[in-house]
C-alpha positions, -999 to 999 in steps of 0.1 A, spaced: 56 197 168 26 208 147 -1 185 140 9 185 107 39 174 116 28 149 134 8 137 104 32 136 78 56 117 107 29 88 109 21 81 73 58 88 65 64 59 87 39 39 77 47 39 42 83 28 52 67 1 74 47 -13 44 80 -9 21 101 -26 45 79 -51 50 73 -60 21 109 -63 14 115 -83 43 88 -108 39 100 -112 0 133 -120 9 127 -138 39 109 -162 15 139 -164 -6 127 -142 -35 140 -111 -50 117 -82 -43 98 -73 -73 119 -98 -95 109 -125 -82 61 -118 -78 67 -109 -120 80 -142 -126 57 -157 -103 30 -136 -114 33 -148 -149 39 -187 -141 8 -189 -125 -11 -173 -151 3 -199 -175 -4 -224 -150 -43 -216 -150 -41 -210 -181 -56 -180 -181 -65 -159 -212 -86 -129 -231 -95 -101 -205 -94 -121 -171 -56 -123 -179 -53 -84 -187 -73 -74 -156 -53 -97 -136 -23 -83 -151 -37 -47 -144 -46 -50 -107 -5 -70 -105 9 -40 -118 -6 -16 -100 2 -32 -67 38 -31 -82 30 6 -88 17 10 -54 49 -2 -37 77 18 -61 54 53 -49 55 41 -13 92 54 -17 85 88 -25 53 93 -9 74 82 29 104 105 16 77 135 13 56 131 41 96 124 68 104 152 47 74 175 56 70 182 19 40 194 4 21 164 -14 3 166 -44 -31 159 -37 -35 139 -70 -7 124 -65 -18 108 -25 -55 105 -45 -40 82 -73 -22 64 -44 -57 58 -29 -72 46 -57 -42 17 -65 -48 10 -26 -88 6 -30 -78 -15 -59 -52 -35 -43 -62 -35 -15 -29 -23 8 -40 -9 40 -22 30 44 -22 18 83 8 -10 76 10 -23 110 -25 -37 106 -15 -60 84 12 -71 98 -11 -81 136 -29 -99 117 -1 -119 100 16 -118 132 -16 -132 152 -24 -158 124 -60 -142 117 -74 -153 82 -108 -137 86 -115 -117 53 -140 -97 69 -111 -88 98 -88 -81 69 -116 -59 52 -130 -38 82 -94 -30 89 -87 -15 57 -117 3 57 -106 19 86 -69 30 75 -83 40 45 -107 65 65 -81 78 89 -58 87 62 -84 103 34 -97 120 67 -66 129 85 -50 143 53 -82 162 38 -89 177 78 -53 186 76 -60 205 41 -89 221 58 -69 234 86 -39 249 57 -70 268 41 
């Protein structure tokens, strides 16, 4: 197995991680996946009453994390797939992640969940470092194709 197989293989399979759990913790909670966070999402804006431009920022960071999880789908089928992955595609997939903050390394968030650790600074350090293996494991990996 080449090492870029070996790449693709773990972000491929931590994109299904996040996906799947994501989709288990939704309905484990009795919601519908996706469904259910928009009609939450928009109660509890009502709720704080929130208006004017906080309310469409907070509406634009919601939908991008929505975003985020609909291209984990194709982004996992690519990389189990060993298909070549548009670079702006995995860049605008970073930026939704900086901005939502979704760690690429899935099972980290899951320890923590797991472990009962509600340290933001844990949380933050942690996605600091996914975020770092996968920028660098993918850009060292286009190095190595050039």
């Amino acid at each position: 197995m080449s090492n870029k197989d070996k790449i693709f293989t773990f972000w491929g399979l931590m994109d299904v991680l996040a996906l799947a759990s994501y989709l288990f913790f939704s309905v484990r909670m009795g919601n519908v996946p996706f469904w259910s966070d928009i009609q939450h999402f928009y109660a509890n804006l009502a709720f704080m009453e929130v208006k004017g431009a906080i309310s469409m920022l907070m509406e634009g960071l919601f939908f991008l994390n929505l975003i985020l999880l609909v291209t984990l789908f194709f982004s996992a089928w690519a990389f189990l797939k060993k298909r070549e992955i548009s670079f702006l595609f995995i860049s605008l997939q970073e930026v939704m992640r900086v901005f939502s903050l979704s760690c690429s390394v899935a099972i980290f968030p899951i320890i923590l969940r797991v472990m009962y650790v509600e340290e933001a600074l844990v949380g933050f350090i942690l996605f600091v470092v996914s975020e770092t293996l996968k920028i660098g494991s993918l850009l060292w990996l286009r190095k190595q194709n050039c």
